[in-house]
C-alpha positions in Angstrom: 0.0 0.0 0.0 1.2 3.5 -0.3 1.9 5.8 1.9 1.1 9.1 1.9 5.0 10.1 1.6 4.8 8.0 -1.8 1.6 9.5 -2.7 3.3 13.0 -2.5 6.2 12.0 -4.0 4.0 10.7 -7.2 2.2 14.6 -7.1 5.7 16.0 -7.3 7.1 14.1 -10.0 3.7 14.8 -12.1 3.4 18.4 -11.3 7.3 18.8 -12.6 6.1 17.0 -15.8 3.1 19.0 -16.0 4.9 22.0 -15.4 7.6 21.3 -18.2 5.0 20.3 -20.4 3.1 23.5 -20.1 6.0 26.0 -20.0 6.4 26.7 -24.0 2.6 27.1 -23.8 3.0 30.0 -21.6 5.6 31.7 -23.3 3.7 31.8 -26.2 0.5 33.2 -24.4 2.9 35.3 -22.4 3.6 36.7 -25.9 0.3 36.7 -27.5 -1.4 39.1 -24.3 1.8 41.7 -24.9 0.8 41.6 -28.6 -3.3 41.9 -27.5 -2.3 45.1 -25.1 -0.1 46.6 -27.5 -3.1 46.3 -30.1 -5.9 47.2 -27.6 -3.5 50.5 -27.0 -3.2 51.0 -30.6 -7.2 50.5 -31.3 -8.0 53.0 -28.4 -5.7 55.6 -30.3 -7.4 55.1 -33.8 -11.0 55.8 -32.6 -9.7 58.7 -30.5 -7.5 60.6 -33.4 -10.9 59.5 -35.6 -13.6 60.9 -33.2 -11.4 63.9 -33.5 -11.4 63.9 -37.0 -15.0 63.8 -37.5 -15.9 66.7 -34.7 -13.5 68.4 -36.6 -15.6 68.1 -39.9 -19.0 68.0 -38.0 -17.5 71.7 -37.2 -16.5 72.5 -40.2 -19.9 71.5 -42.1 -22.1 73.3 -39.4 -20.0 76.7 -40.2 -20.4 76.0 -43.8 -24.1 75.4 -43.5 -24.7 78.6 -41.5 -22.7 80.5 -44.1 -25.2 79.3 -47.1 -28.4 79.8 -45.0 -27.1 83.4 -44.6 -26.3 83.5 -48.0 -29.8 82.3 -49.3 -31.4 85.1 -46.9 -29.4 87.6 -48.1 -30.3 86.7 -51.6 -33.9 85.7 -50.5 -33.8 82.6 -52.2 -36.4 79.8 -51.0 -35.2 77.1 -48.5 -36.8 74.2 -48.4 
């Protein structure tokens, strides 16, 4: 029969297998999460620098359309 000394002997030789077994796999995940942050960081900048952009035109087209509705009263043309 075995003891419990044996028993833990067993666990220890198995996790150390495991363990070896396993290591390359978390390298590469290691790896693979630096990659995911870096892209996450990367994704988060885009949409900034594009939300951005598009106030910046949202701006721009609100100034414009002011300036023609002036325009068309000055020249009282018909709006629809």
């Amino acid at each position: 029969m075995l003891t419990k000394e044996d028993l833990s002997q067993i666990g220890n030789v198995v996790d150390s297998k495991l363990n070896k077994r396993l290591e390359p796999f978390e390298k590469r995940f290691g790896s693979i999460d630096k990659k995911l942050n870096s892209l996450d960081k990367d994704v988060t900048y885009i949409r900034k620098s594009i939300n951005v952009d598009i106030s910046g035109f949202d701006k721009e087209y609100l100034d414009l359309r002011k300036r023609v509705e002036q325009i068309e009263k000055h020249l009282e043309l018909q709006t629809h």
